[in-house]
LUMSESE-493809 format. One record per residue (C-alpha): x, y, z; residue number from 1. Coordinates in Angstrom, 3 decimals, always signed. Example, Ala and Ser with C-alpha at 12.3 -4.5 7.8 and 13.67 -1.06 7.14 Angstrom:
+12.300,-4.500,+7.800,1
+13.670,-1.060,+7.140,2
***
This chain:
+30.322,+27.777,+3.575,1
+30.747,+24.642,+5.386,2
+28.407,+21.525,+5.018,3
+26.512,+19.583,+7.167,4
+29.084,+16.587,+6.758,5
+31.771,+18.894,+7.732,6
+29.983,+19.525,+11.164,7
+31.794,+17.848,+14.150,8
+29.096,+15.689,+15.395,9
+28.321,+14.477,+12.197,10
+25.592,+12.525,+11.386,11
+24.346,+12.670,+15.055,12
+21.347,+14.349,+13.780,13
+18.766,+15.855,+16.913,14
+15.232,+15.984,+16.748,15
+12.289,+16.203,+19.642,16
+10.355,+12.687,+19.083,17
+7.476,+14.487,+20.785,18
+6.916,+17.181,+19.132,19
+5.932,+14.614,+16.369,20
+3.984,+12.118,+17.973,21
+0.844,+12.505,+17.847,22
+1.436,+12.800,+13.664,23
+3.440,+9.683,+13.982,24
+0.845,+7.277,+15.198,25
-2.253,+9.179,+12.908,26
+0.459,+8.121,+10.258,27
+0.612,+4.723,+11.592,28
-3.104,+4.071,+12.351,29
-3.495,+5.491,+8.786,30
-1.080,+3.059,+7.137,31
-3.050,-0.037,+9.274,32
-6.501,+1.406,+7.691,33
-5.416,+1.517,+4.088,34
-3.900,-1.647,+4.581,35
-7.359,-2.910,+5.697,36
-8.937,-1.336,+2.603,37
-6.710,-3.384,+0.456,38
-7.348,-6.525,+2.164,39
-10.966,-6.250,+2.069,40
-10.882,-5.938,-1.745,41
-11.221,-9.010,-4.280,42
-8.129,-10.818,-5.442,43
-8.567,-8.988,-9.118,44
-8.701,-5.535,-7.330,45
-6.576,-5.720,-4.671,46
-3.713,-6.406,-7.542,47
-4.933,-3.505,-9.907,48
-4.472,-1.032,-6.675,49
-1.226,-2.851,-6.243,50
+0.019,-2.386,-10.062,51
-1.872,+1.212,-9.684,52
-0.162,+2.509,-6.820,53
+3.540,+1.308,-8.448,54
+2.974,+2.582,-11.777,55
+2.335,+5.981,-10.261,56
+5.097,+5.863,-7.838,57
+7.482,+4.668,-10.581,58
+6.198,+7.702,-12.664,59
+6.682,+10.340,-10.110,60
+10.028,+9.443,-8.567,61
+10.906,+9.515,-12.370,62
+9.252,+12.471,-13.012,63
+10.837,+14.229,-10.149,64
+14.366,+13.841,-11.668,65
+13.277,+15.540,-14.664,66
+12.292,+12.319,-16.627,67
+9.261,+11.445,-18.306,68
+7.998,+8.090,-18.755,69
+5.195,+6.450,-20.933,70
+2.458,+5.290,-18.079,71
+2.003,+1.610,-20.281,72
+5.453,+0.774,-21.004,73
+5.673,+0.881,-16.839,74
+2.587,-0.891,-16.091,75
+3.584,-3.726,-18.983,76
+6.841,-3.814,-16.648,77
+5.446,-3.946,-12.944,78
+3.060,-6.294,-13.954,79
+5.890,-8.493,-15.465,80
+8.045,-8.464,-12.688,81
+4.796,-8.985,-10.223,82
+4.060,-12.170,-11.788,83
+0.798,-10.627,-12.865,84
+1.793,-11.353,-16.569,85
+3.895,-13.497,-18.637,86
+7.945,-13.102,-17.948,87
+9.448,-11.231,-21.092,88
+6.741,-9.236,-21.646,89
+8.025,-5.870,-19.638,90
+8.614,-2.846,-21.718,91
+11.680,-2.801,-24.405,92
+12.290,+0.943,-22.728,93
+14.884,+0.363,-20.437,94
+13.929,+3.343,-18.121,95
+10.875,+1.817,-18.155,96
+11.914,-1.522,-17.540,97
+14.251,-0.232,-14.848,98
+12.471,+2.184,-12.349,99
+9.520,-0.793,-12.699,100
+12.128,-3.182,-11.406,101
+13.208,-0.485,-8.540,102
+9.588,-0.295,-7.296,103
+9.130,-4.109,-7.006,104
+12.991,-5.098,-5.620,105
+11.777,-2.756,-2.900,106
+8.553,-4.296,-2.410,107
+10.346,-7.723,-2.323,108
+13.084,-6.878,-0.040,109
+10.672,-4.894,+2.366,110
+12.132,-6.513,+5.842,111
+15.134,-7.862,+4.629,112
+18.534,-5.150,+5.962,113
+19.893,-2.788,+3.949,114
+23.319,-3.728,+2.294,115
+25.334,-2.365,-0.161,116
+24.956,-4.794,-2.520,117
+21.234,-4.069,-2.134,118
+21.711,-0.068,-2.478,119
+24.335,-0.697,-5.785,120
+21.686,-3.064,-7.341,121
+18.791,-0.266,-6.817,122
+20.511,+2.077,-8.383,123
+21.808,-0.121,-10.977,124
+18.372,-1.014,-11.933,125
+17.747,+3.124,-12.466,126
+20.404,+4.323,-14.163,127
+20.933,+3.413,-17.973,128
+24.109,+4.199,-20.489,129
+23.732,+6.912,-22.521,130
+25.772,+7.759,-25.640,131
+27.976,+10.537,-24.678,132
+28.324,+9.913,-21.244,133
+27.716,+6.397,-19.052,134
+27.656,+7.171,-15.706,135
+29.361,+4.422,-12.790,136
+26.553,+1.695,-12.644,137
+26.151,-0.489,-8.988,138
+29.216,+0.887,-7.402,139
+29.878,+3.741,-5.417,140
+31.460,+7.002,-6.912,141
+35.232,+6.730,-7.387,142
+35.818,+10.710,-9.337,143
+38.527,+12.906,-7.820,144
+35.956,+16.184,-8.740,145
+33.467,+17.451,-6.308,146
+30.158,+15.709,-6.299,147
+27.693,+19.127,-6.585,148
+24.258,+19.677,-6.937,149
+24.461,+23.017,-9.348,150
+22.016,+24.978,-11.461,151
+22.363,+27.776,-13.715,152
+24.232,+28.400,-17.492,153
+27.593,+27.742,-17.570,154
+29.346,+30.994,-16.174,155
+26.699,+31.488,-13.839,156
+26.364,+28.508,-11.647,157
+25.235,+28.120,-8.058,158
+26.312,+25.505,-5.898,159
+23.434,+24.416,-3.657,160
+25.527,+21.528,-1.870,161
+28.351,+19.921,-2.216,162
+28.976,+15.786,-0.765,163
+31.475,+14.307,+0.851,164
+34.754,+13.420,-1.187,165
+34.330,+9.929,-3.504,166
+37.229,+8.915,-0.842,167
+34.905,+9.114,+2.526,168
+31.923,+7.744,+0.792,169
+32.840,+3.789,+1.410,170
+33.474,+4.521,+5.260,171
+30.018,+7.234,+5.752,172
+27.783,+4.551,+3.739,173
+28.983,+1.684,+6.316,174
+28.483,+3.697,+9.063,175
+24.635,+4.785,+7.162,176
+24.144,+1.260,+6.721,177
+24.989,-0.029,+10.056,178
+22.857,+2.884,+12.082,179
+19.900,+2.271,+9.530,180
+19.938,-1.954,+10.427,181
+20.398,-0.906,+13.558,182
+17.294,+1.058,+14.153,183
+14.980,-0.942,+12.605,184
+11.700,-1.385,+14.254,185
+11.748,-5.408,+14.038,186
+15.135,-6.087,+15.839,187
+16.928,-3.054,+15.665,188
+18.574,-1.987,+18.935,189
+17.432,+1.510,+19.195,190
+14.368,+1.896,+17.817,191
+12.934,+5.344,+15.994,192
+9.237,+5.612,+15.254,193
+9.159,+5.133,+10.986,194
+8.256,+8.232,+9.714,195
+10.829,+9.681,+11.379,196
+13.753,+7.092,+10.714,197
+12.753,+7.237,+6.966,198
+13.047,+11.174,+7.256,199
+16.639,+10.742,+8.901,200
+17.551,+7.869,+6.567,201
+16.340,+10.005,+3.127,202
+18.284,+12.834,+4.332,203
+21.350,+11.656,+5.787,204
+21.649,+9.651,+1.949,205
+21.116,+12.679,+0.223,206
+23.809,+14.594,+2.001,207
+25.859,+11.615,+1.298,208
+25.578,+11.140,-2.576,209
+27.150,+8.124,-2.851,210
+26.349,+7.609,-6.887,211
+27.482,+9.191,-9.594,212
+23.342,+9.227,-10.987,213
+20.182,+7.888,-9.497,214
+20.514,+9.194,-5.811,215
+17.229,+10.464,-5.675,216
+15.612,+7.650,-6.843,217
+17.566,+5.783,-4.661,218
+17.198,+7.772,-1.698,219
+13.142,+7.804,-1.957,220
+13.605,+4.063,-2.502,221
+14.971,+3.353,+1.285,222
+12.171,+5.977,+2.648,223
+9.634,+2.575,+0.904,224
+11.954,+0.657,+2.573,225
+11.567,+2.387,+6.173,226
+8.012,+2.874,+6.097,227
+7.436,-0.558,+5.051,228
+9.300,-1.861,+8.390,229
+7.148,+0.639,+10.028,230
+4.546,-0.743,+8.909,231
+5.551,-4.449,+8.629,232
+4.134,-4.745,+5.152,233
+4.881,-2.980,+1.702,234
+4.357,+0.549,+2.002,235
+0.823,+1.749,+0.315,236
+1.594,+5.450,+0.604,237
+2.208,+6.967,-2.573,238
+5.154,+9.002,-1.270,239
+6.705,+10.288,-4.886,240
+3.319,+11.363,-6.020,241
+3.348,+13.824,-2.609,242
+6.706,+14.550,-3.052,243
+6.217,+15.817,-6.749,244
+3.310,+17.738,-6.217,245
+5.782,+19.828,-3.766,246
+8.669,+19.537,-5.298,247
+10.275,+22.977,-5.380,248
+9.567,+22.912,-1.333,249
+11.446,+19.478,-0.779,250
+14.252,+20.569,-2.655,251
+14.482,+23.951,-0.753,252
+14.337,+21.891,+3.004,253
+16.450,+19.144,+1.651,254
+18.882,+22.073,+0.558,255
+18.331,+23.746,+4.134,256
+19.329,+20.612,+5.802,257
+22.168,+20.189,+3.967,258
+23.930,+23.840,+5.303,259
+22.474,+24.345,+8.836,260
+23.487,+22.090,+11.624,261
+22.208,+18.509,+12.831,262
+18.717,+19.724,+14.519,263
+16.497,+17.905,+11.891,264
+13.140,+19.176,+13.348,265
+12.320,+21.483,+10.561,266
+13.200,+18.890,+8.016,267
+11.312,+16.468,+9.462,268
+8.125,+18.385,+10.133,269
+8.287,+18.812,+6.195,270
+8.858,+15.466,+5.520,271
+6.451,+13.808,+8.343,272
+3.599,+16.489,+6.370,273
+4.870,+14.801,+3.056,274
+3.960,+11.173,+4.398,275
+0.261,+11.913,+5.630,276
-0.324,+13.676,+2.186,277
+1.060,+10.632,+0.789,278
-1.465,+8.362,+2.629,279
-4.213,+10.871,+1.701,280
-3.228,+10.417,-1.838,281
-3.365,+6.333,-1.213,282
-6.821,+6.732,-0.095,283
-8.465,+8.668,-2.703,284
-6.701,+5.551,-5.205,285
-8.011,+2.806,-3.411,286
-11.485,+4.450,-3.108,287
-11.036,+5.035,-6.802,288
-10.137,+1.404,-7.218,289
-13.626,+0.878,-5.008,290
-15.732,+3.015,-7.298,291
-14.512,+1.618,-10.632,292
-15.376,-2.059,-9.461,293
-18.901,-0.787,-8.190,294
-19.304,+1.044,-11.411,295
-18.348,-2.290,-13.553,296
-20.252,-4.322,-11.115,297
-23.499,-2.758,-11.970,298
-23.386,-1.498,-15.429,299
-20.862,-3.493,-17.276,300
-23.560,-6.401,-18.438,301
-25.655,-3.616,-19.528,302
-23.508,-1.529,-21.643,303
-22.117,-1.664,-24.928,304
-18.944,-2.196,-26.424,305
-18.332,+1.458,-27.459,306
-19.999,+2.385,-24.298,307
-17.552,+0.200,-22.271,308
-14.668,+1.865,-24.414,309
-15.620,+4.960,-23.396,310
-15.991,+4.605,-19.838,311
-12.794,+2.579,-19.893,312
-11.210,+5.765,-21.298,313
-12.591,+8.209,-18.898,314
-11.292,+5.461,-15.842,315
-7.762,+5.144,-17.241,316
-7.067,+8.701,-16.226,317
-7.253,+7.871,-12.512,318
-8.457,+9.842,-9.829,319
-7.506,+13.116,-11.683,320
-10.397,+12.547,-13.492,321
-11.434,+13.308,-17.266,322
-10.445,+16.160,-17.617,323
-12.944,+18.982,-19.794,324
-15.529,+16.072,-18.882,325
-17.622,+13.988,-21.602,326
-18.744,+15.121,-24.426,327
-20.757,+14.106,-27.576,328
-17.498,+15.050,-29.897,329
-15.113,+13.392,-27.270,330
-17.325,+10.370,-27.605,331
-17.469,+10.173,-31.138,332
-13.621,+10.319,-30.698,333
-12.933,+7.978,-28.607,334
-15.494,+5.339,-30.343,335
-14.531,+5.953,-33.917,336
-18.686,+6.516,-34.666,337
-20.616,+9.161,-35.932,338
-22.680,+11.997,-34.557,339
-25.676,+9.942,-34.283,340
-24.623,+6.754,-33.032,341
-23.042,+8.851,-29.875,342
-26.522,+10.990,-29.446,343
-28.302,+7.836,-28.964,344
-25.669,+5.840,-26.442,345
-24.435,+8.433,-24.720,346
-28.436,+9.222,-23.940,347
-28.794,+5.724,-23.149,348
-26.494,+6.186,-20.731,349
-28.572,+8.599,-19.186,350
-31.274,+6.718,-19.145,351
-29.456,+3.758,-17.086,352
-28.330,+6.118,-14.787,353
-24.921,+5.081,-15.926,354
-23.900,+8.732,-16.739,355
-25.049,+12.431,-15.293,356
-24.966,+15.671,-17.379,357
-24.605,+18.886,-16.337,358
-25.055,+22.073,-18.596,359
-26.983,+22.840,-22.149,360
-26.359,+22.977,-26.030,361
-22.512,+23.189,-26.540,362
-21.921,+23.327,-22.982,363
-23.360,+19.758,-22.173,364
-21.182,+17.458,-20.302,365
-21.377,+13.994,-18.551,366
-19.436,+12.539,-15.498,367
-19.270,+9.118,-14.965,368
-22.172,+7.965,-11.989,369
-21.071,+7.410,-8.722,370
-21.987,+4.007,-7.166,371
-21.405,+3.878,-3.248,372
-22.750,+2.107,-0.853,373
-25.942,+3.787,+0.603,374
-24.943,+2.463,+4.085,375
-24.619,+5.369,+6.214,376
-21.389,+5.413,+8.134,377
-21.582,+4.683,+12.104,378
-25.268,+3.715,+12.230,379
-26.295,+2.190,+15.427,380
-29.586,+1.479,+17.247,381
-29.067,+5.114,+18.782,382
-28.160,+7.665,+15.389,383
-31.084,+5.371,+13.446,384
-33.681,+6.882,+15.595,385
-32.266,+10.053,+15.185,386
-31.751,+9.764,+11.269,387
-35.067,+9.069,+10.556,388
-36.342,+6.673,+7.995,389
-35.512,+8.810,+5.156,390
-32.281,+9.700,+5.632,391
-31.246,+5.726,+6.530,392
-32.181,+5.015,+3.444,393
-35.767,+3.474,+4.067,394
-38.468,+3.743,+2.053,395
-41.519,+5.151,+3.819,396
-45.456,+4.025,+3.713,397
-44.333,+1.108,+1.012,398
-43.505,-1.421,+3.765,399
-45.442,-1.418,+7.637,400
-43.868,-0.268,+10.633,401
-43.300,-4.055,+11.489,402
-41.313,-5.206,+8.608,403
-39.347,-2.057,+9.146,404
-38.577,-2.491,+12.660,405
-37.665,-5.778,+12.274,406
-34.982,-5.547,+9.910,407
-33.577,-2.728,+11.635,408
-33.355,-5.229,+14.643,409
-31.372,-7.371,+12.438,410
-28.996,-4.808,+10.817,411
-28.432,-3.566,+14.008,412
-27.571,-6.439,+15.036,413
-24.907,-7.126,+12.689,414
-23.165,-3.748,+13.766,415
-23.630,-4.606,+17.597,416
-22.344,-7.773,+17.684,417
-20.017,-8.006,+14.471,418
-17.997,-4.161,+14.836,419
-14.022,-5.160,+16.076,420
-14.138,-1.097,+17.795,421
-17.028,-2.161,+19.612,422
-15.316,-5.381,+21.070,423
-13.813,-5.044,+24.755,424
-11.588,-8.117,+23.869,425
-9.886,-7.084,+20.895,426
-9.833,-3.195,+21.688,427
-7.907,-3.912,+24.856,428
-5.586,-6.421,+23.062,429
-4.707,-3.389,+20.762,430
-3.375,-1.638,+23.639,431
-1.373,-4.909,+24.738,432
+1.757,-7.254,+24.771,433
+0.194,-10.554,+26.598,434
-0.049,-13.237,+24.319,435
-2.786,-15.334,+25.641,436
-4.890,-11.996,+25.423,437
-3.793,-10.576,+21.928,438
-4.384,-14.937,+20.805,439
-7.868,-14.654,+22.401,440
-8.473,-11.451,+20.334,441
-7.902,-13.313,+17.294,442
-9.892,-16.027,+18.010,443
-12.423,-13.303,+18.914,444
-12.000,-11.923,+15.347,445
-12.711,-15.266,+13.898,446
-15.975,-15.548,+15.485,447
-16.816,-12.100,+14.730,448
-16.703,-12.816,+10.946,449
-18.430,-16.126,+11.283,450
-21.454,-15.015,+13.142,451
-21.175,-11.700,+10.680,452
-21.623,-14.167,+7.762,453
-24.649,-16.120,+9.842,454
-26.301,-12.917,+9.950,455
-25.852,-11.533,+6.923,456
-27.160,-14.720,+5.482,457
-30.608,-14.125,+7.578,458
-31.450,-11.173,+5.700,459
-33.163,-12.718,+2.113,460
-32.391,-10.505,-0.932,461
-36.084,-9.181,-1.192,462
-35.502,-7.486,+2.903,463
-32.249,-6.056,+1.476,464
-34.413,-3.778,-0.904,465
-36.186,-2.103,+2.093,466
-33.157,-0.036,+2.495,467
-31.111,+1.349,-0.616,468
-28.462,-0.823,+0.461,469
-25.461,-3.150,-1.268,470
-25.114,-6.114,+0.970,471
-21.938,-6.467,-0.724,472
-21.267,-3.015,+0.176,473
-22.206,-3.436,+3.652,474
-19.777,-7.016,+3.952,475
-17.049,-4.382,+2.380,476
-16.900,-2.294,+5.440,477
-16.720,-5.126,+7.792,478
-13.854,-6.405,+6.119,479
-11.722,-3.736,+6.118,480
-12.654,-3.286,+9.883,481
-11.542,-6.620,+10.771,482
-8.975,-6.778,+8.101,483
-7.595,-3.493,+9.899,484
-8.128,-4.877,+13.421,485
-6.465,-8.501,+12.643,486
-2.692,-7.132,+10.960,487
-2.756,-4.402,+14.140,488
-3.102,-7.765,+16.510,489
-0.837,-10.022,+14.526,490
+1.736,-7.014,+14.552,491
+1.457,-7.255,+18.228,492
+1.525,-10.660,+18.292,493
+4.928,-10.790,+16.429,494
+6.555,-8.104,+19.187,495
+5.060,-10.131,+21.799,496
+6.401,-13.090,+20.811,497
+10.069,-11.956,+19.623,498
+10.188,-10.907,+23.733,499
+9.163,-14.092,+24.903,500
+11.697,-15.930,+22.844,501
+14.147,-13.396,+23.495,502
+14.807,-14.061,+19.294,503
+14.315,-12.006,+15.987,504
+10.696,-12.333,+14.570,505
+10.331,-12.976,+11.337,506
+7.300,-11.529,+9.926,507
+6.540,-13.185,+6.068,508
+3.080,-10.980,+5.017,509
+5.389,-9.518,+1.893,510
+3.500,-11.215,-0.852,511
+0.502,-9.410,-2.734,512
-2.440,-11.413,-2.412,513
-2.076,-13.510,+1.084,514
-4.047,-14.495,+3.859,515
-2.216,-15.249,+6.613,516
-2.334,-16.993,+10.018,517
+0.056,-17.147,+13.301,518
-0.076,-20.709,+14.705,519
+1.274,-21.784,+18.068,520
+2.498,-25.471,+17.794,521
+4.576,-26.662,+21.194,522
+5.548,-23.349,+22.042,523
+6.599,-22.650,+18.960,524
+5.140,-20.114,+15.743,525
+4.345,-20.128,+12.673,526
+3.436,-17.818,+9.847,527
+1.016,-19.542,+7.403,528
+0.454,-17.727,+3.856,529
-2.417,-18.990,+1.800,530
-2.664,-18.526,-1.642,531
-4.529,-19.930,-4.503,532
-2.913,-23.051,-4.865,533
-0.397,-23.696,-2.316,534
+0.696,-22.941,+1.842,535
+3.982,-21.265,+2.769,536
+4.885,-22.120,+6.627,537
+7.555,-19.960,+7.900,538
+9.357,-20.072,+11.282,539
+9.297,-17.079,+13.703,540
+11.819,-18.632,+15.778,541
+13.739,-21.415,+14.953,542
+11.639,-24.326,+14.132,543
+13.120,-27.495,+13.717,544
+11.992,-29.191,+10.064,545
+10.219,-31.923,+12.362,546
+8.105,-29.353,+14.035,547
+7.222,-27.856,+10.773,548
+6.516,-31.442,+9.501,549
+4.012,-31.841,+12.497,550
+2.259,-28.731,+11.633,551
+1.740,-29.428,+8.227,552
+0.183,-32.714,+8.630,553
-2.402,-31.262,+10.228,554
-3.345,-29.215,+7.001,555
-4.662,-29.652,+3.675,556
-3.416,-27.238,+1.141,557
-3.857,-26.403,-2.924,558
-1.185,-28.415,-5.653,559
+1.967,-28.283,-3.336,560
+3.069,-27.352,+0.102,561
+6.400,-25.528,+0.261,562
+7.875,-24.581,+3.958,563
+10.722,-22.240,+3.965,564
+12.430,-21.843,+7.416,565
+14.851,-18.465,+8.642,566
+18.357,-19.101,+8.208,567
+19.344,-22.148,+6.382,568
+16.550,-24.009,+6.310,569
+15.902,-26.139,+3.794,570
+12.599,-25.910,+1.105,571
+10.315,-28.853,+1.763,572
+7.743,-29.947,-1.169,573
+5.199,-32.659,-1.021,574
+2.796,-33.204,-3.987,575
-0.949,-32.830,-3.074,576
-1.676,-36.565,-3.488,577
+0.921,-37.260,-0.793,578
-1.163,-34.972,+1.426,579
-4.534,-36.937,+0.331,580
-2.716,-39.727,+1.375,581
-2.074,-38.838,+4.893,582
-5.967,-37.788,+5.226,583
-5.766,-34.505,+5.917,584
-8.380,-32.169,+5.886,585
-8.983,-28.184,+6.516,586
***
């Protein structure tokens, strides 16, 4: 049998880029709408989705390889190595400690190229010592034996592929390495949409085996890394979770690949299906993440503490839910009380609406109350009328026709005038690579949310309960619209700008919790990232430190201002009373 590796054309693999791409930009207008999800949520949440989505991943690209890892001992980790809690404090397991570091190096190094260094380090990070047998750590294989992928006893294996001799691996990883850089979507010189470059990439690695141990982990490690460029932030798609729930079938087309020729269509319609149930997966966590802060939002003040330690229990197994539901024994487990003392809170419960129950007697259970937001999707002037009172939520013969009207006129209003999709300006600056038009979108944006907030401020707290809706709910949605609609423009912004300059863009949104701004400053851009307590300016073309200087005196920022510039720039940091000094304001 002769391997793909072996074919002549090798790796010049051949697909039909239309026959996937209407899936590719769903993918990619999905991956812009979870990212404005995440934006739109608090500081607190938008890190527990964050820490959420990477203990999961780090579980199932784990679990994938046949290893099983203790779901604290990895959070303790990412959250370590996030920043999100003290350094030291990851877990004392070291394949704990390692796949956690895997999932966050990735995060970190999102746009930078791949390298071998980087690729050695990765897998370094995944693959312990053990006490028979160590395998090679952060180096390439070196063995004289066949690298195989075998199952069955001993006697009665089957060879389902076999790599590339350890000798060819140095030369076929360069040659990986250098196509991979050079199709990147940022500055690569022949571009491939994402999904299907991270298919490609994930494959072509596979087939190559370059490690002794940890190629899989490895290999789903660059497809992050693609998508992520793709996307030009830190992939949210939970792509080991998808990949684990279909295991058997990715190893059977991965197999496939590896004997047939180069025509990668089949593979990749597997693996492009494997992405958008990845996203769909991502969506259902986030909306998770939504509910749980609704849920805590509304009854937390009112329950108590074994209450709270119940419901915490029933939340910590994720969107999978609890499984067998509530009930009264369950309680009494989880709560350490008596038969009682569970009768009476969990029918307290009840009786705050905190809890439903379906079934009788022995077969009584209770779910965990969903709190949405009553705010019907798409409502305009138009589907209101059509809707009825009812149905939008109003409640009939307690207020007159007039009160009613009128603060339909204003919520109306709000989606009229405040909606980004209903915007002629920034819908046609979607579609567009003119800078003064995709700036003017922005700027469009910005006035959007202010006279948003104007409005929203009109309607007094007693109008609010007219309609069975959560202002803060309602404020939700409009951020993740505009929080959608603003990365789309900046991303086309940044390609806009990198063929103007006729220069590599640099595009810096790779922290966790930023807000960030493109400024123009004499024909020049910047990136500005806002955090808490400080302002990072970085250069999308080569800024000299004086222009940067310039910028930044026109700003006032948190404790310190640090400016790091591409190339060799140096870091710049000015106390905050030096900036009080100079009289700035923001």
């Amino acid at each position: 049998m002769s391997w793909i590796w072996e074919h002549k054309d090798w790796p010049d693999f051949r697909f039909d880029e239309e026959r996937f791409q209407s899936r590719v930009e769903e993918i990619q207008r999905q991956a812009d709408r979870l990212i404005g999800s995440v934006e739109a949520l608090s500081g607190e949440a938008q890190a527990e989705t964050i820490v959420d989505l990477l203990v999961s991943e780090a579980i199932k690209t784990s679990s994938i390889e046949g290893e099983e890892l203790d779901r604290e001992s990895v959070r303790s980790s990412i959250k370590a190595y996030l920043g999100f809690a003290p350094k030291g404090t990851q877990s004392r397991d070291p394949k704990a400690a390692g796949v956690a570091a895997l999932m966050v190096d990735v995060r970190k190094h999102w746009n930078d190229p791949l390298t071998e260094e980087l690729l050695c380090n990765w897998q370094s990070m995944v693959v312990q010592e053990g006490i028979l047998h160590s395998p090679l750590r952060g180096a390439y294989r070196s063995h004289e034996s066949p690298m195989q992928v075998v199952s069955g006893a001993i006697g009665y294996e089957q060879v389902h592929y076999e790599a590339p001799p350890s000798s060819q691996v140095p030369a076929e990883m360069a040659r990986f390495i250098e196509w991979y850089n050079a199709t990147a979507p940022i500055d690569g010189v022949e571009q491939i949409p994402g999904p299907i470059r991270a298919g490609i990439a994930h494959a072509r690695f596979e087939h190559i085996h370059p490690f002794e141990d940890g190629n899989g982990r490895v290999g789903r490690a660059i497809v992050d890394h693609a998508l992520s460029q793709a996307e030009r932030f830190p992939a949210l798609a939970s792509l080991s979770t998808s990949i684990e729930q279909e295991r058997r079938a990715y190893y059977e087309h991965l197999e496939a690949s590896g004997k047939g020729g180069l025509d990668a269509n089949d593979w990749l319609d597997f693996f492009v299906g494997i992405v958008s149930r990845a996203q769909e997966l991502t969506k259902n966590e986030v909306e998770f993440i939504v509910g749980k802060t609704r849920y805590y939002d509304k009854f937390h003040s009112q329950l108590n503490e074994r209450q709270l330690k119940a419901v915490g229990r029933i939340f910590a197994e994720g969107t999978k839910g609890f499984e067998g539901g509530l009930t009264t024994k369950k309680y009494m487990s989880i709560t350490k009380c008596g038969r009682g003392t569970a009768f009476r809170d969990l029918n307290d419960l009840l009786e705050k609406g905190a809890v439903t129950q379906t079934g009788v007697g022995r077969g009584t259970r209770y779910e965990l109350a969903k709190v949405e937001s009553t705010l019907p999707t798409g409502w305009n002037r138009e589907n209101s009328k059509q809707h009825g009172d009812r149905e939008m939520g109003l409640a009939p013969n307690t207020f007159s026709d007039k009160e009613i009207e009128s603060l339909e006129e204003k919520i109306t209003e709000i989606y009229e005038y405040t909606d980004p999709s209903d915007d002629t300006t920034v819908m046609q600056a979607l579609e567009s690579a003119d800078i003064s038009q995709i700036e003017a979108a922005l700027e469009r944006l910005t006035d959007m949310d202010i006279r948003f907030n104007d409005l929203l401020a009109d309607i007094a707290p007693s109008e609010w309960r007219v309609v069975s809706m959560d202002h803060e709910a309602f404020k939700e949605r409009h951020d993740q619209a505009t929080g959608s609609a603003s990365h789309q423009l900046k991303d086309n912004l940044f390609k806009a700008v990198g063929k103007e300059l006729d220069s590599d863009v640099w595009e810096a949104n790779q922290g966790v919790n930023y807000v960030g701004d493109v400024v123009r400053l004499d024909q020049n851009y910047l990136y500005l990232q806002l955090s808490e307590n400080s302002v990072s300016a970085h250069a999308l073309n080569q800024m000299s430190p004086d222009q940067v200087e310039k910028l930044l005196d026109q700003i006032a920022v948190g404790d310190y201002v640090h400016v790091n510039e591409v190339g060799d720039a140096e870091k710049v940091e000015r106390p905050l009373a030096q900036e009080r000094d100079r009289g700035n304001s923001h």
